[in-house]
N, C-alpha and C positions, 0 to 999 in steps of 0.2 A: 448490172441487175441489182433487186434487192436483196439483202440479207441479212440473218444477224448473227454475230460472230462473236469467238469466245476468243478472248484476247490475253486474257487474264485467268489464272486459278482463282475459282469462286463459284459464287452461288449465280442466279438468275439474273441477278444486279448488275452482274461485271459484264455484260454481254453488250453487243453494239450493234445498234441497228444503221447499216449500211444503204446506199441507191445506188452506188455509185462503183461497185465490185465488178471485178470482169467475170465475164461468162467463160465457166472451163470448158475446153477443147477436150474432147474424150480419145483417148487414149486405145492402144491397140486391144481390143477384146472388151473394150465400156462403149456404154449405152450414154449418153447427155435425155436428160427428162427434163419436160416442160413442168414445173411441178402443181399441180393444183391443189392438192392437200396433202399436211405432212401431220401422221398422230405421233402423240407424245409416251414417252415410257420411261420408266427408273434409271435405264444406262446411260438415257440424256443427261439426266442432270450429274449421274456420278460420273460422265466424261467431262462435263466443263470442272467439276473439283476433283480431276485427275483421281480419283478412288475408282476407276472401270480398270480390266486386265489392256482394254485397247486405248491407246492414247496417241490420237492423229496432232500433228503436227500444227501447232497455231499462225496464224489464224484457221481457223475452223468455223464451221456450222454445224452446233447438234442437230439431231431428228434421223432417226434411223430406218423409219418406215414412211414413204412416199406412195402415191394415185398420180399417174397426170398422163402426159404424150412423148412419145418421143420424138426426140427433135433432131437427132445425130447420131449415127453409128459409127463406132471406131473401126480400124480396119482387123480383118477377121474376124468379124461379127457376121452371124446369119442367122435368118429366125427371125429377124425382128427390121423394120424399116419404118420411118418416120411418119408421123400422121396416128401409128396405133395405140389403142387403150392398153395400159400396163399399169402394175403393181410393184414397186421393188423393194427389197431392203437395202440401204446405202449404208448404214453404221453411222456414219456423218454424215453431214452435205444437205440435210432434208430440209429442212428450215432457207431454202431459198431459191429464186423462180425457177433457177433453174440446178438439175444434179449432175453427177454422176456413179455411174455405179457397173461394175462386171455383171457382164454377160448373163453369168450363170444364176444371178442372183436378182434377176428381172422376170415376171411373169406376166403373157399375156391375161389381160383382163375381159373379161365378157361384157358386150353391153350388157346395160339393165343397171350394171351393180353401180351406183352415184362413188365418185369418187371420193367423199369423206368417209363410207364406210368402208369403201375398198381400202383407204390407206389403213385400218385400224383391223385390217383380217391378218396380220402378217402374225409381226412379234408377238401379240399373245394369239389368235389362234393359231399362227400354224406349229407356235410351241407347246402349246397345252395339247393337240391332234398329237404332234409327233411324242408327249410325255405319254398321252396314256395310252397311245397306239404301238409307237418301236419300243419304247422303255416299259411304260407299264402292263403291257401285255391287259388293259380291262376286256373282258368280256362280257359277254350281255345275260345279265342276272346276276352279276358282281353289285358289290357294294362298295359306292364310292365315297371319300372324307373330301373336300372340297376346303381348304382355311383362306381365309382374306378371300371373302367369299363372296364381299362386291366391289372387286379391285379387277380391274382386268381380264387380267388371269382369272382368277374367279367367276368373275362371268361366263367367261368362255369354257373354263371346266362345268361349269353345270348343264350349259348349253350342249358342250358336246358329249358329255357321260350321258346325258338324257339321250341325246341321237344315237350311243352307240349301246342304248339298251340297259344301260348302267342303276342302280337305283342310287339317287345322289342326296348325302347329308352336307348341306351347308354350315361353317362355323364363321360367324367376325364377329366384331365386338361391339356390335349395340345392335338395338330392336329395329331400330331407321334401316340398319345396311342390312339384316337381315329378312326384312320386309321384298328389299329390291331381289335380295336371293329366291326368295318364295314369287316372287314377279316372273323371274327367269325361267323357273320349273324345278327349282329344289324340293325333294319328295317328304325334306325334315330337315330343320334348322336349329340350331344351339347356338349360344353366346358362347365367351369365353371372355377373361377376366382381363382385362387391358394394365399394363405396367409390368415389371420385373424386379428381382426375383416373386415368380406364384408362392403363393404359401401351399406345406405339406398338403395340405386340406383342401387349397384350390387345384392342387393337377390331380389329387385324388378325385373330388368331384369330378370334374371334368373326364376325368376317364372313365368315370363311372356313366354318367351321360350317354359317352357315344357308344359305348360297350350297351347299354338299354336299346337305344336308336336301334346299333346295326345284329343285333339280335345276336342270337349262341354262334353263326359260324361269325361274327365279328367283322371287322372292316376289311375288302380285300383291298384297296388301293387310297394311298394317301397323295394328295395332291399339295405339294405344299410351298406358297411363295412365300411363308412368312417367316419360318424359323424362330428363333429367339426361343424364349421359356416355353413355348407349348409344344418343342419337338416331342421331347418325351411323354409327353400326357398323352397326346394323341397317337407315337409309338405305343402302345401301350394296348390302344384299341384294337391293333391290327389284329387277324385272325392267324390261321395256320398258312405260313406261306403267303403271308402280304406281301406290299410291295409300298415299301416308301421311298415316292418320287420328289426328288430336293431339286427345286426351279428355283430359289432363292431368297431372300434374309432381308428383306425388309424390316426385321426386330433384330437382327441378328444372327451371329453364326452361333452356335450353340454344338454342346458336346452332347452325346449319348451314352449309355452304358451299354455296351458291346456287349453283354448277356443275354441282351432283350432281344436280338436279332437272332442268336443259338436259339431261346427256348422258343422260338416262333417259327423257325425256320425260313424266317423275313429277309426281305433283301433289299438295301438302301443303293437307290440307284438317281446317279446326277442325268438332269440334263441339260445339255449344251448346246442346246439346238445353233447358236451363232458357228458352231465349229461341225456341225450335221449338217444343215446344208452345202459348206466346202467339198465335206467329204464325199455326199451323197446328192451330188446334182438333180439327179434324175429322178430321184423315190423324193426331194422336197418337191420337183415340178410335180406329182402325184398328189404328194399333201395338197400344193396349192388350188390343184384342180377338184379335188375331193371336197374341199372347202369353199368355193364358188358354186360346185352343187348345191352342197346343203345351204348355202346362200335364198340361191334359187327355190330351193322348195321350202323355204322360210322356215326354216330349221335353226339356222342361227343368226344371227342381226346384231350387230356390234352398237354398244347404247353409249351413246357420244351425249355427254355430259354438259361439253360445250366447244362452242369453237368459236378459233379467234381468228382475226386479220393477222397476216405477216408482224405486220409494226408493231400490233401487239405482242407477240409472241413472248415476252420477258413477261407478260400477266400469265400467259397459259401455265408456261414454267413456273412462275412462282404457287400457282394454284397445282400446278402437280406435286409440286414440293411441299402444301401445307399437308400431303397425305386427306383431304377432304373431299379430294375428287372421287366419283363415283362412275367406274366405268372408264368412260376413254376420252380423250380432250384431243381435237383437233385444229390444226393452224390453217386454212384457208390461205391459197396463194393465190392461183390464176381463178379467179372468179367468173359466172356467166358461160366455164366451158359446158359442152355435152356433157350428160350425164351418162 
């Protein structure tokens, strides 16, 4: 089969594209997928330069969220049989014709939904669903902080704080990405100042900004892939009893001052959605089904930047990697299938 494989600690570069790879045999409780699109995301690339917590064994194929058919069940598998439309998250393995991936971490897909969008509902929505649904507890007439706010994630949070009634402030760092936010259904949009260390005067502005934005009772829910210098500024915003949701560090990891969270009565909460579905099989099949609704009633719509042929696949990556991408980038595999 084709593939491309990470051989080497490295960037995009050191990757090899393969035709000639055998097709894995799925194993007792995996599913073997035909793949037709695999979307791309930040653990891809920090698993070929071993900086992810999970590190598969080389050779490998990044790409963690898969669309396509299945082709093979393993034994004690049920639920599922060859010929169906399916979604899965594989961690590795997605970037070639063919996967594999556990049972439990496979979802039937609904016709209708085209398999490039399907592959790109997984890792960020059903993370961002399950951040401001189990963890961040939003409710409807909350005020939502949205940062990196046409990245993925970002999209997907405004997409879905708007479906769950939420009123949503967008922040990233130029007028271009903030534009696509106010495209999505952001109700209010801010910059913020791009590089590190901010100066005194820029996290002060800046918190003064969103503190204007989300009015006297303040922000209830921070939604945050970016970390680095603007945890605290935007800490800062929150109201009585916020809730800052840490998805990840795209700028970095950054410190806080643990007083801000006493005088707020604020509560800093991770989430791990890769170690939530393990745990919780059955409430992520929910997410995944709750998310192919709102699919359906055009509620959310995953906005694919671009997509590339397999062989390309080391451009896709390197365009994820310039941080430039906007939205979601997708790899085409089996072409010409059903939609």
């Amino acid at each position: 089969m084709r593939t491309l494989l990470s051989t080497a600690t490295g960037g995009p570069e050191t990757l090899v594209y393969r035709t000639d790879a055998p097709i894995p045999e799925p194993a007792a409780g995996e599913i073997r997928i035909r793949v037709h699109a695999a979307a791309l995301n930040l653990p891809d690339l920090l698993m070929i330069e071993d900086k992810y917590q999970d590190r598969p064994t080389r050779p490998f194929a990044p790409g963690s969220e898969v669309a396509g058919i299945v082709d093979a069940v393993g034994a004690g598998v049920t639920g599922f049989a060859p010929g169906q439309r399916v979604i899965a998250v594989t961690s590795s393995g997605g970037l070639a014709e063919y996967a594999l991936c556990p049972a439990g971490k496979v979802s039937h897909l609904p016709d209708g939904i085209p398999f490039d969008e399907a592959s790109a509902l997984l890792v960020t929505y059903a993370t961002t669903y399950y951040a401001l649904t189990e963890r961040g507890g939003l409710a409807e007439g909350e005020t939502l902080l949205v940062t990196g706010a046409s990245g993925g994630i970002g999209l997907a949070g405004i997409e879905l704080g708007k479906a769950l009634g939420a009123r949503v402030i967008a922040a990233a760092s130029s007028d271009d990405k903030l534009a696509i936010a106010r495209e999505a259904g952001a109700d209010e949009t801010l910059p913020y100042p791009s590089g590190a260390p901010l100066t005194r005067d820029q996290q002060r502005a800046f918190t003064s900004d969103l503190k204007r934005l989300a009015g006297p009772d303040g922000v209830s829910v921070i939604l945050d892939p970016v970390g680095g210098a603007l945890v605290e500024p935007a800490f800062r915003s929150l109201g009585w009893g916020g809730r800052y949701l840490v998805i990840g560090f795209a700028a970095g990891i950054a410190r806080l001052r643990m007083n801000l969270p006493l005088l707020k009565s604020a509560d800093i909460r991770g989430v791990y959605w890769a170690q939530w579905i393990l745990r919780e099989p059955e409430a992520h099949q929910r997410v995944v089904s709750a998310l192919c609704a709102l699919h359906a009633e055009g509620r959310i719509r995953p906005r694919i930047q671009a997509r590339f042929p397999l062989e390309r696949g080391i451009e896709a990556l390197q365009l994820l990697a310039s941080r430039k991408a906007v939205g979601k980038i997708v790899v085409t595999v089996h072409e010409g299938a059903p939609a």
